[in-house]
C-alpha positions in Angstrom: -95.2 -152.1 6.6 -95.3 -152.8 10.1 -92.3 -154.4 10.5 -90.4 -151.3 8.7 -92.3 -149.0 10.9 -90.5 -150.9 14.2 -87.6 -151.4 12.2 -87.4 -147.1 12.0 -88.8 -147.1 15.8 -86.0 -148.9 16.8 -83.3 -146.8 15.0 -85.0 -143.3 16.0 -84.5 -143.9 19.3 -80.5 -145.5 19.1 -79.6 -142.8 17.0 -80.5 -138.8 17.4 -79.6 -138.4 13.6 -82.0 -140.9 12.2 -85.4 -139.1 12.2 -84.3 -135.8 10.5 -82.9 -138.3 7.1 -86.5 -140.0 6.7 -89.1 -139.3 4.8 -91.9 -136.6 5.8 -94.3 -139.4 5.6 -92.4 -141.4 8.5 -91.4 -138.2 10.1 -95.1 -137.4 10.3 -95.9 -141.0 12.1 -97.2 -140.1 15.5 -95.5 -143.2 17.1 -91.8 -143.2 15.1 -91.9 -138.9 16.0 -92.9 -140.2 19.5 -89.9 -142.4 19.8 -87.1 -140.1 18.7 -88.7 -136.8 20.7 -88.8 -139.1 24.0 -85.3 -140.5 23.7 -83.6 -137.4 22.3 -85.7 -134.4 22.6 -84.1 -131.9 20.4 -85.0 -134.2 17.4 -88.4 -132.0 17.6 -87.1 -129.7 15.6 -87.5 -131.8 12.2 -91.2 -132.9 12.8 -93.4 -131.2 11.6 -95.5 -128.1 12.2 -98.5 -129.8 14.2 -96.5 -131.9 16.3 -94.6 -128.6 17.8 -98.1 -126.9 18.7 -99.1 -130.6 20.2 -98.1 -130.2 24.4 -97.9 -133.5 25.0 -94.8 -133.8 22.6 -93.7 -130.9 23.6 -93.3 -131.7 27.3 -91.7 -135.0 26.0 -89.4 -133.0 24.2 -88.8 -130.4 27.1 -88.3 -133.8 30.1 -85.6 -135.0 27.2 -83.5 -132.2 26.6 -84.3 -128.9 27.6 -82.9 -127.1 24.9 -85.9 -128.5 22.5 -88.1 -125.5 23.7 -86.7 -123.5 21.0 -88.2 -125.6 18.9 -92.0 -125.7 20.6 -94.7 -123.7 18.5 -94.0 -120.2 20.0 -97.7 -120.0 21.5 -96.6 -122.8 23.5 -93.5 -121.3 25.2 -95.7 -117.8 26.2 -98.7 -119.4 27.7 -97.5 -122.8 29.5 -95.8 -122.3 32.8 -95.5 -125.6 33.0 -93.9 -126.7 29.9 -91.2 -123.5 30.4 -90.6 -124.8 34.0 -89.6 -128.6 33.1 -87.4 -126.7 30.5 -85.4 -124.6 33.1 -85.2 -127.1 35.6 -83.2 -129.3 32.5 -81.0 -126.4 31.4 -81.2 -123.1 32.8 -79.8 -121.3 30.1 -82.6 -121.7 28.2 -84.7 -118.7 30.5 -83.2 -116.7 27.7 -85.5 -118.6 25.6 -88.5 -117.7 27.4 -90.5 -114.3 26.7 -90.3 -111.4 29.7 -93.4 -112.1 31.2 -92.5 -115.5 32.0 -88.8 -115.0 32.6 -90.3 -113.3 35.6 -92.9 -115.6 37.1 -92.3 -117.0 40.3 -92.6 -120.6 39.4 -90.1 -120.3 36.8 -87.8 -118.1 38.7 -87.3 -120.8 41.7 -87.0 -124.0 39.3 -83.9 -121.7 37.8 -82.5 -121.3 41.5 -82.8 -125.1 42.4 -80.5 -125.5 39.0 -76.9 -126.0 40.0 -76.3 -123.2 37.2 -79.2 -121.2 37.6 -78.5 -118.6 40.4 -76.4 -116.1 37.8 -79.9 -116.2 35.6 -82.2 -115.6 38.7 -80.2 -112.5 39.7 -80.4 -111.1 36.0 -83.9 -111.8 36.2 -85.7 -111.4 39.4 -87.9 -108.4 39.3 -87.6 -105.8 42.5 -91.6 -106.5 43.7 -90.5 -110.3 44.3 -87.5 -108.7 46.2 -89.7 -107.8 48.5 -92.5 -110.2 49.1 -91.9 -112.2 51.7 -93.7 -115.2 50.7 -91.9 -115.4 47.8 -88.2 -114.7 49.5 -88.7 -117.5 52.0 -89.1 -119.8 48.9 -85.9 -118.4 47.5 -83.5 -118.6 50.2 -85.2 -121.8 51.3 -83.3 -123.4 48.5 -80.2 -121.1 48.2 -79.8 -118.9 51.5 -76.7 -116.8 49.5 -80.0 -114.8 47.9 -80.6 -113.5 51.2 -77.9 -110.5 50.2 -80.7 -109.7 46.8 -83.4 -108.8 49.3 -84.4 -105.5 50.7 -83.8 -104.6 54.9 -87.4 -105.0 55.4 -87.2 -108.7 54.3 -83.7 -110.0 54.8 -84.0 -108.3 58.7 -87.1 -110.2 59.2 -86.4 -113.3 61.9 -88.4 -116.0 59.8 -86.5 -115.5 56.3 -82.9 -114.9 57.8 -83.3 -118.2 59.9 -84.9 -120.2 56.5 -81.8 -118.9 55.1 -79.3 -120.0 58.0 -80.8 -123.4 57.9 -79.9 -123.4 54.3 -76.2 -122.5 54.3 -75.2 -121.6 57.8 -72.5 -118.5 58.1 -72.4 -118.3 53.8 -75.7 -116.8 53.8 -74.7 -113.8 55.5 -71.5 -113.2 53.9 -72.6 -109.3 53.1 -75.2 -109.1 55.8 -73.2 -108.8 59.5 -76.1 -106.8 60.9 -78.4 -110.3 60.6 -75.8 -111.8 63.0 -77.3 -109.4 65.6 -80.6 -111.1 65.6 -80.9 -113.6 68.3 -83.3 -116.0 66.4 -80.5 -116.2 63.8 -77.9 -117.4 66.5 -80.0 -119.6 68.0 -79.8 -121.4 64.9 -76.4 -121.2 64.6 -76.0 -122.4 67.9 -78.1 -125.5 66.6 -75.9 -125.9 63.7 -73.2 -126.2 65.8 -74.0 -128.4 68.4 -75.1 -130.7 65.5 -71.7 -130.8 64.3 -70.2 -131.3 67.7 -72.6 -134.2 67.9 -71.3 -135.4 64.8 -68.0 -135.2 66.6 -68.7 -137.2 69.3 -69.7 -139.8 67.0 -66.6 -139.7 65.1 -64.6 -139.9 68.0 -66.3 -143.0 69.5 -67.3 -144.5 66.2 -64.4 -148.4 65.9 -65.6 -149.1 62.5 -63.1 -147.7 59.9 -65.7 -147.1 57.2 -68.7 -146.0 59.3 -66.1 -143.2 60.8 -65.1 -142.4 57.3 -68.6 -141.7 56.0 -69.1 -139.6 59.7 -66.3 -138.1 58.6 -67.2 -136.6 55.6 -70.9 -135.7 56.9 -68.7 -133.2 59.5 -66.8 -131.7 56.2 -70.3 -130.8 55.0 -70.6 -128.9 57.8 -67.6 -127.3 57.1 -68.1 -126.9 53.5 -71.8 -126.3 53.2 -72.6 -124.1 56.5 -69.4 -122.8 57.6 -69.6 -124.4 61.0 -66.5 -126.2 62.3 -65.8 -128.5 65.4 -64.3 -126.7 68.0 -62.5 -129.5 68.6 -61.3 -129.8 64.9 -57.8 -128.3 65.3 -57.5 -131.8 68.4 -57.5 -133.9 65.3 -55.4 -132.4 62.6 -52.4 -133.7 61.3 -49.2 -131.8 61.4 -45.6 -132.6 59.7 -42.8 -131.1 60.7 -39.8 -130.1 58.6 -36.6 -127.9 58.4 -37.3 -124.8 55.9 -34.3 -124.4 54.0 -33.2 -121.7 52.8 -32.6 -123.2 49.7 -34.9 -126.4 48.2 -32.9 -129.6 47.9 -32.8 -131.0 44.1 -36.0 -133.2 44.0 -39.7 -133.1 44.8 -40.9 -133.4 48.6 -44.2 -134.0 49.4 -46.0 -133.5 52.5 -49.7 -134.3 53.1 -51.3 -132.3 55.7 -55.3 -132.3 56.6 -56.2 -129.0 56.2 -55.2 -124.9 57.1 -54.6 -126.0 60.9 -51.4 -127.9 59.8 -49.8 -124.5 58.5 -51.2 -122.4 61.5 -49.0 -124.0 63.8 -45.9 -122.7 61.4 -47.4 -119.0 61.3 -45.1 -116.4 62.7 -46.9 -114.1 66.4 -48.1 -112.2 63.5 -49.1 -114.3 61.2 -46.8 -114.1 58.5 -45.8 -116.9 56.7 -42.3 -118.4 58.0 -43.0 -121.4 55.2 -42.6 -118.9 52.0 -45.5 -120.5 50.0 -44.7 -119.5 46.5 -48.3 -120.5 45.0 -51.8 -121.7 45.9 -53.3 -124.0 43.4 -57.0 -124.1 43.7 -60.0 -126.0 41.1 -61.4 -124.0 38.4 -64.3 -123.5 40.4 -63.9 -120.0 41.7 -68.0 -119.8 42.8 -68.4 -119.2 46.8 -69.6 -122.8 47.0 -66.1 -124.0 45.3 -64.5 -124.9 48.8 -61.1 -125.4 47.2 -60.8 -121.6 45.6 -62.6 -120.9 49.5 -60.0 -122.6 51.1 -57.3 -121.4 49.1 -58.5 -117.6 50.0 -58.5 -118.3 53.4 -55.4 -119.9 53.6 -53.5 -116.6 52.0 -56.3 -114.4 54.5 -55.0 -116.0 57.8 -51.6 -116.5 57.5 -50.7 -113.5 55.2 -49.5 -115.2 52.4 -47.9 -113.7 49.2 -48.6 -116.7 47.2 -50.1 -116.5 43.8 -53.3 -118.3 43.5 -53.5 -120.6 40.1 -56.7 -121.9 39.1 -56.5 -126.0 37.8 -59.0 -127.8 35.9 -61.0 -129.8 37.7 -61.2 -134.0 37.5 -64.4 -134.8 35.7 -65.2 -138.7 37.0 -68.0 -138.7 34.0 -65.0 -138.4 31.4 -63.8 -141.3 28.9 -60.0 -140.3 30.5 -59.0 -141.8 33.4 -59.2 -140.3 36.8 -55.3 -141.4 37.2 -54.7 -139.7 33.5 -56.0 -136.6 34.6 -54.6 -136.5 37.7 -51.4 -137.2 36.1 -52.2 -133.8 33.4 -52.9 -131.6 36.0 -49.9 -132.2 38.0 -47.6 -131.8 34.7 -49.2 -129.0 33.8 -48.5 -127.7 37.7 -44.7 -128.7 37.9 -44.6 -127.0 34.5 -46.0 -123.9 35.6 -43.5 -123.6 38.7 -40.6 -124.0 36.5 -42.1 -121.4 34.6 -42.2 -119.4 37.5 -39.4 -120.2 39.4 -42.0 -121.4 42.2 -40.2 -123.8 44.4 -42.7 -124.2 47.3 -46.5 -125.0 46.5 -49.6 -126.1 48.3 -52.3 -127.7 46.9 -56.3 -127.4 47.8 -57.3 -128.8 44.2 -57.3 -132.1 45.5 -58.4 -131.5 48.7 -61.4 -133.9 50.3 -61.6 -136.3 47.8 -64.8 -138.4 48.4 -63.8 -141.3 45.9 -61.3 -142.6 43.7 -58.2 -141.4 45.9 -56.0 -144.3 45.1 -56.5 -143.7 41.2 -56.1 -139.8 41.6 -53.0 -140.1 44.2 -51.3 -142.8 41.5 -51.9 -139.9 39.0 -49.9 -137.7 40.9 -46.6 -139.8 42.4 -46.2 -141.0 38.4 -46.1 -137.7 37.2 -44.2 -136.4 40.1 -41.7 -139.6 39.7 -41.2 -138.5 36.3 -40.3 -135.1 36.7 -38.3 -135.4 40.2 -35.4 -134.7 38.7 -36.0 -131.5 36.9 -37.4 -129.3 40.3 -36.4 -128.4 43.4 -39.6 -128.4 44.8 -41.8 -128.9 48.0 -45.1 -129.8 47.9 -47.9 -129.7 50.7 -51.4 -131.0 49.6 -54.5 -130.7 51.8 -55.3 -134.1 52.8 -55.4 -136.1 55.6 -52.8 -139.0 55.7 -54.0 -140.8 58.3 -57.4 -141.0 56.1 -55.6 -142.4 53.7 -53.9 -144.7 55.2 -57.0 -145.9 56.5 -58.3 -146.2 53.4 -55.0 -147.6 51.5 -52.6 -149.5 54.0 -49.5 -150.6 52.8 -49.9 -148.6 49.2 -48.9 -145.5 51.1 -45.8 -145.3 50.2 -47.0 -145.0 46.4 -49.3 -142.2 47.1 -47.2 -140.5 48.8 -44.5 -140.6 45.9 -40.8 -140.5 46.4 -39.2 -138.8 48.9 
């Protein structure tokens, strides 16, 4: 018996199908039940009645797979705040799982906020009173400043929660608020901000060692990316390419590699119209304000008054059984295919822009797929990356990420 018992142990927890097919004796064994709902969480739903009341197994269940609390005894799910927390902070869609009353309590609301997911949820959710406690809003924007915007004056014109809120996200938390800029606590900060990233700068600058100044490097894009506070000094060390704009595009596929809008500035007309006739934008399907490459894209057609047509591209998942270079190599077919569909015959490209691994597998991806189709465009191509980075990173396998000429 006790040697079946770890036998069915064993397999509960290898496979999430197991414990539903056995017996309701077994199923009703404290320790095999135990097994499966700590590996697998969900499995909660075939045990039976007692064990969903007991909060033990539920907050096993819950820590597993958040999606198990529709499966908790309902008496759990309206009295324990902390059992519906650990299941938000594991899945934030599952506040619709949660009765009203707890939907709206402050503990619940803020483990929904700090969820990469969860900030669509909080705005359905957050009653007005919370709006505008102050206690409560510092807590908020102290983990995402963009809610600054969801508060009322009183609160979001108060010194202490607009300054939380710059130290959050810089210049993004005040997208919609221009009148906070006014306040000379929230420039102070600012000012902070940005002598942190000149600092950073500096180091950069000075730093010999290739791969410390690479991961400076990318701590002065966060700046960028994350606070909206750029070098002054940025545009010193940008890298620009040259070329004749035809007015008609050779047979082929040219590609330039450029570090970032600075590169196209310099093109830009006294006006700033666009001398380089961009045909299309292609950005990642992350559209959110955080998804730097659709931000990038949008200020790219902003500043230099492009016409382009801004695509949306599906975005390389590095947790995927696919290759990074197999994905790379889709989403550049399915762009060439879309230009020819178009007629589009000068592109840039932000969906692969700052890169912070796997370059040389992504960059492969591309120059195969671009090497297979060369001969079916007439097409120029100008992706936001740094070449000089790369090199850095790649030497003499430059030529192969850069593709054929």
């Amino acid at each position: 018996m006790m040697e079946e018992k770890e036998y069915l142990i064993e397999e509960v927890r290898r496979d999430n199908r197991a414990y539903q097919f056995l017996s309701d004796e077994w199923r009703a064994d404290p320790d095999v039940a135990r097994a499966s709902i700590e590996k697998h969480g969900i499995t909660l739903a075939f045990a039976p009645l007692w064990m969903k009341s007991d909060r033990e197994l539920a907050m096993l269940a819950v820590s597993a797979k958040g999606s198990a609390i529709d499966f908790v005894h309902p008496d759990l799910v309206k009295t324990d705040l902390e059992l519906c927390v650990k299941a938000i902070e594991m899945e934030s869609d599952m506040i619709d799982s949660l009765s009203p009353d707890m939907r709206m309590q402050e503990e619940v609301l803020l483990a929904l906020l700090k969820n990469n997911w969860g900030s669509r949820g909080f705005k359905r959710y957050v009653p007005d009173s919370l709006l505008r406690n102050k206690a409560f809003m510092k807590k908020v924007v102290a983990i995402n400043g963009r809610m600054l915007e969801l508060a009322t004056s009183k609160v979001y014109m108060d010194p202490e929660v607009a300054c939380i809120a710059a130290r959050n996200c810089g210049r993004f938390a005040f997208k919609h608020l221009d009148i906070c800029l006014e306040m000379p606590e929230v420039m102070q900060e600012f000012e902070r901000l940005q002598q942190e990233c000149e600092a950073k700068m500096d180091a950069f600058i000075e730093e010999k060692d290739r791969r410390k100044k690479e991961k400076i490097y990318w701590e002065m894009i966060k700046y960028e990316s994350d606070l909206g506070i750029r070098s002054i000094r940025s545009s010193d060390y940008v890298y620009s390419e040259t070329e004749e704009v035809l007015e008609k595009e050779p047979k082929g596929i040219r590609l330039f590699m450029m570090s970032d809008e600075k590169s196209m500035e310099a093109f830009a007309g006294p006006d700033g119209e666009d001398p380089m006739r961009i045909d299309a934008l292609f950005h990642t399907e992350n559209t959110s304000f955080g998804g730097f490459s659709y931000s990038l894209s949008t200020q790219l057609k902003q500043t230099l008054h492009l016409n382009a047509t801004l695509v949306s591209t599906p975005v390389i998942d590095r947790s995927s059984t696919v290759s990074i270079r197999e994905q790379a190599s889709a989403i550049t077919r399915e762009i060439l295919d879309t230009c020819k569909q178009n007629n589009w015959h000068r592109i840039r490209l932000t969906n692969f822009t700052y890169l912070k691994s796997s370059q040389f597998e992504t960059f492969w991806g591309i120059a195969l797929e671009i090497q297979a189709q060369e001969d079916d465009h007439a097409l120029t191509i100008y992706m936001d990356i740094d070449p000089d980075f790369v090199k850095s990173k790649h030497g003499d396998q430059l030529d192969v990420l850069r593709g054929p000429k």
